[in-house]
C-alpha positions as CSV (number, residue, x, y, z in Angstrom):
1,X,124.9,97.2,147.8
2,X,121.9,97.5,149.2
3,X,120.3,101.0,150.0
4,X,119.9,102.0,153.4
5,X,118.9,105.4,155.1
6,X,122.6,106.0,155.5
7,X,123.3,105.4,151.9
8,X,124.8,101.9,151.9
9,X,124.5,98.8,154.0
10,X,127.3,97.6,155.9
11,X,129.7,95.7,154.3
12,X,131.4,93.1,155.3
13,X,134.7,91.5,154.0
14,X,135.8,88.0,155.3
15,X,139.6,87.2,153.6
16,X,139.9,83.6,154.4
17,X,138.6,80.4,152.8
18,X,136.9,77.2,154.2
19,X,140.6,75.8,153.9
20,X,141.8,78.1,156.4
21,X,141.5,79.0,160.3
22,X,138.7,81.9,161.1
23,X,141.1,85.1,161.3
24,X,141.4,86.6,165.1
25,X,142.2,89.9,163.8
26,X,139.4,92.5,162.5
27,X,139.6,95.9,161.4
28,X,136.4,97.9,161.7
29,X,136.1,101.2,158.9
30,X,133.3,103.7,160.4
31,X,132.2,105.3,157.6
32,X,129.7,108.1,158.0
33,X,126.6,108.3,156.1
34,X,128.2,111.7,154.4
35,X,131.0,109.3,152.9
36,X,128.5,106.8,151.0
37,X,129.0,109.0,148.0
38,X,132.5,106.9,147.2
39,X,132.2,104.2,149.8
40,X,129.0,102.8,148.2
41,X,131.1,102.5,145.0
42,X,132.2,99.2,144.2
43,X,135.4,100.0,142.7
44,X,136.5,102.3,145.5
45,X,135.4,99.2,147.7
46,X,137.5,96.4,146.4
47,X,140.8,98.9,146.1
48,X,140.5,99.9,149.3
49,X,140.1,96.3,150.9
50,X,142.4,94.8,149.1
51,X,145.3,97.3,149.8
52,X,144.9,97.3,153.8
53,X,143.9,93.1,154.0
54,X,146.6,92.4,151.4
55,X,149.0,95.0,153.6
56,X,148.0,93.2,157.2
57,X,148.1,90.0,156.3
58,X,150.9,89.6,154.5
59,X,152.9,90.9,157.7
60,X,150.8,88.6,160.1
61,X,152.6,85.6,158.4
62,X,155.7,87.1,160.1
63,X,154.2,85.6,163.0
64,X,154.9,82.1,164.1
65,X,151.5,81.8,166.1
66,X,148.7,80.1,164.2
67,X,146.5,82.1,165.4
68,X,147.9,85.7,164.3
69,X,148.7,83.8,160.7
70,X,145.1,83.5,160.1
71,X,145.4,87.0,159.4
72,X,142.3,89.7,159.4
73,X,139.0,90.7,158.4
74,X,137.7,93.7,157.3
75,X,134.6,95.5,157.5
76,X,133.0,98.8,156.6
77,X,129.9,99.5,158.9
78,X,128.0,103.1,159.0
79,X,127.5,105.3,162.3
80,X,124.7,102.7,162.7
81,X,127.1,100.1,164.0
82,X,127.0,99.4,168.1
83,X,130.4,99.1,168.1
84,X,130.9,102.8,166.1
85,X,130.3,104.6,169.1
86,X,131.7,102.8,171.9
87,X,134.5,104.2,173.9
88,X,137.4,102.2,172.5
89,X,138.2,100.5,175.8
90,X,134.7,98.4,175.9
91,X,135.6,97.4,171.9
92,X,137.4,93.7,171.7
93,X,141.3,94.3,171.7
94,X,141.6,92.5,168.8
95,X,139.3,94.6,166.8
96,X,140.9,97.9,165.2
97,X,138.6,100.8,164.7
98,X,139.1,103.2,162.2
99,X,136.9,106.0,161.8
100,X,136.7,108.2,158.4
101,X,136.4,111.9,159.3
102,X,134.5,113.9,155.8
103,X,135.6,117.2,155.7
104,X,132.3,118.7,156.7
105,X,133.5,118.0,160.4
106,X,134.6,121.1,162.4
107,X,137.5,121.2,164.7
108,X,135.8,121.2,167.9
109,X,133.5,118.7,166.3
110,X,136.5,116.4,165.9
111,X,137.9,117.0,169.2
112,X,134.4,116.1,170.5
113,X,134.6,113.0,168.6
114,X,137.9,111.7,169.8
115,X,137.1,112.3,173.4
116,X,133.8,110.4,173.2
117,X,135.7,107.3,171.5
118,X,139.2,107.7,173.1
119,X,138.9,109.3,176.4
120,X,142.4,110.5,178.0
121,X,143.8,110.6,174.6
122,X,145.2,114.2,174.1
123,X,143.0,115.9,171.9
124,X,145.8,118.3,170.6
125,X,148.4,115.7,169.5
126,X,145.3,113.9,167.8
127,X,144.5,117.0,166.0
128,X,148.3,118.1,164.9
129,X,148.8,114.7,163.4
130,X,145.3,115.0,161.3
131,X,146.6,118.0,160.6
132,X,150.0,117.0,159.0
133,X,149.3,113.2,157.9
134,X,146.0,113.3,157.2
135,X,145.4,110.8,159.9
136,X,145.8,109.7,163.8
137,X,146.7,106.3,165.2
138,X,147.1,105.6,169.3
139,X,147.7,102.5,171.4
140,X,146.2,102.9,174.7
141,X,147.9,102.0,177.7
142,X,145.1,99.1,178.2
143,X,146.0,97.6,175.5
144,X,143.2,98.7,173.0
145,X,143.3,101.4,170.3
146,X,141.8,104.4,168.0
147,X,142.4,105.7,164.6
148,X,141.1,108.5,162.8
149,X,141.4,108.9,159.5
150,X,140.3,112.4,157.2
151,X,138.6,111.6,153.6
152,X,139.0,115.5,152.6
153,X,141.2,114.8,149.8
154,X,140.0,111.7,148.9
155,X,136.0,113.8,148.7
156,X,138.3,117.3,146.5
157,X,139.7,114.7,144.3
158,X,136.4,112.6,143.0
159,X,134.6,115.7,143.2
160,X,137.4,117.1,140.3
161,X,137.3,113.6,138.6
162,X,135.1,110.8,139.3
163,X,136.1,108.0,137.0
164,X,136.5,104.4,137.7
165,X,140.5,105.3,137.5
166,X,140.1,107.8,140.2
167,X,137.9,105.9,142.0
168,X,140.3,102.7,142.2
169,X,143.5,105.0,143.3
170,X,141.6,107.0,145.8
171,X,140.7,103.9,147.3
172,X,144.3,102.6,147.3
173,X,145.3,105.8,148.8
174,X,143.1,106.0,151.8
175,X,144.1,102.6,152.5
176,X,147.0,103.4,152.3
177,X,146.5,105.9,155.1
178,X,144.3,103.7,156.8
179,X,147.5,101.3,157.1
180,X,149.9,103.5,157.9
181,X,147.9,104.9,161.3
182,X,146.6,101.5,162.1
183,X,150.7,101.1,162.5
184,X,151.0,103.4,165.0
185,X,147.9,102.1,166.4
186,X,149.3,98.7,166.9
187,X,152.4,100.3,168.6
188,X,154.8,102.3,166.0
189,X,155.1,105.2,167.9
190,X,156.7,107.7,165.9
191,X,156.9,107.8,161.7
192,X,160.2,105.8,160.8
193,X,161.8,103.8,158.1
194,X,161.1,104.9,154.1
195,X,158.1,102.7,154.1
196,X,154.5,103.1,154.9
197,X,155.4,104.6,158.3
198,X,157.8,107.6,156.2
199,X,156.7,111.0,157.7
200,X,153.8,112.2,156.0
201,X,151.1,110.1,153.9
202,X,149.9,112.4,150.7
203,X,147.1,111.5,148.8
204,X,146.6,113.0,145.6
205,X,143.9,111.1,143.9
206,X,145.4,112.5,140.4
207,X,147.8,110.3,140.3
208,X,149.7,107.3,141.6
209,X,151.8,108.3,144.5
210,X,153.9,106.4,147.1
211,X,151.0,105.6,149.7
212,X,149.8,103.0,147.2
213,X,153.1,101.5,146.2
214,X,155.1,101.0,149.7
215,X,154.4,98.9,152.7
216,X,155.2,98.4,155.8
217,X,159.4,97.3,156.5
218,X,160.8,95.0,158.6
219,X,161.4,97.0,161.5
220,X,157.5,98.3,161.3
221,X,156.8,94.6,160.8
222,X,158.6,93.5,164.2
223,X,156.5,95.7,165.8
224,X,153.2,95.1,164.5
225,X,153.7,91.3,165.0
226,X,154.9,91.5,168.5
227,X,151.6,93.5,169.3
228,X,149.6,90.7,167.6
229,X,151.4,88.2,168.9
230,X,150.2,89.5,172.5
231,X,146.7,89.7,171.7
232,X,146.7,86.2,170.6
233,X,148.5,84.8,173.9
């Protein structure tokens, strides 16, 4: 990729051919410039993209609208991005924002963060679930939604081993992780099931552990269609 001040350029992933319909669906990473140390790596990259687009669209064919079948795209911007610091009410409801929080972000520097992007989301139940999944995923009573996402283990575990082995599972990992909040973002409201919405996500870029093996089940499928389903109506 091309170098940029922040490390990387954006990257953008399209999943669909000239064959098929332009996806309505897109999932926006915000990666900070202090992540570009594994997102700028190819390998991380393509493991990543491929476990959350091969993870969304395979439940948007669970849809009977043509629209929500044309599945998602993906892309990985910096802080650069317009659409990294809007207030997640002004963003498209049919864009998902994810943003990747390194570990070098404080407490109160997170609670800042969410209240800037997600105001009148409680702060503290964003923080407790960081806390104990790793992650946090809202639907917002308008409709729209916010995720959060922590890269601390994915940043320990390179920084212990930083092969391309390592680099390919942490990148199945985090999507994993990304997938399973962007579940409750599109309205799975509580962990359920023994799929990707089970409890707590681990990632231990060491070796290969559930969050890159399950996905999401049929009840968590229901759910995320329905919710797609409206946007497209």
């Amino acid at each position: 990729m091309t170098p940029t001040p922040f490390g990387f350029s954006d990257y953008k992933i399209r999943c669909y051919d000239s064959t098929m319909a332009k996806p309505l669906f897109t999932i926006l990473v915000v990666a900070p410039s202090q992540t570009a140390s594994f997102t700028a790596n190819s390998t991380f990259i393509q493991n990543f993209r491929d476990r959350i687009l091969n993870e969304f669209n395979a439940v948007a064919q669970g849809s009977n609208n043509p629209k929500v079948q044309a599945g998602f795209n993906l892309e990985i911007v910096t802080d650069a991005d317009p659409r990294a610091g809007k207030v997640s009410t002004d963003l498209p409801k049919n864009l998902f924002r994810v943003v990747l929080v390194p570990h070098i972000v404080t407490q109160p520097e997170l609670i800042a963060k969410v209240k800037k992007l997600a105001p009148g989301v409680e702060t503290s139940g964003i923080v407790a679930q960081m806390n104990a999944e790793g992650g946090a995923g809202r639907r917002l009573k308008d409709g729209s939604s916010a995720a959060f996402v922590s890269v601390s283990k994915v940043e320990e575990g390179l920084l212990i081993n930083a092969s391309p082995k390592m680099y390919a599972e942490a990148g199945r990992q985090l999507g994993g992780l990304v997938c399973h909040e962007l579940g409750h973002a599109l309205g799975i409201n509580q962990n359920q099931g023994k799929g990707l919405m089970f409890g707590t996500v681990d990632i231990d870029v060491d070796q290969s552990t559930v969050t890159s093996a399950v996905h999401f089940e049929a009840p968590d499928k229901r759910i995320i269609v329905a919710t797609l389903d409206g946007l497209a109506n």
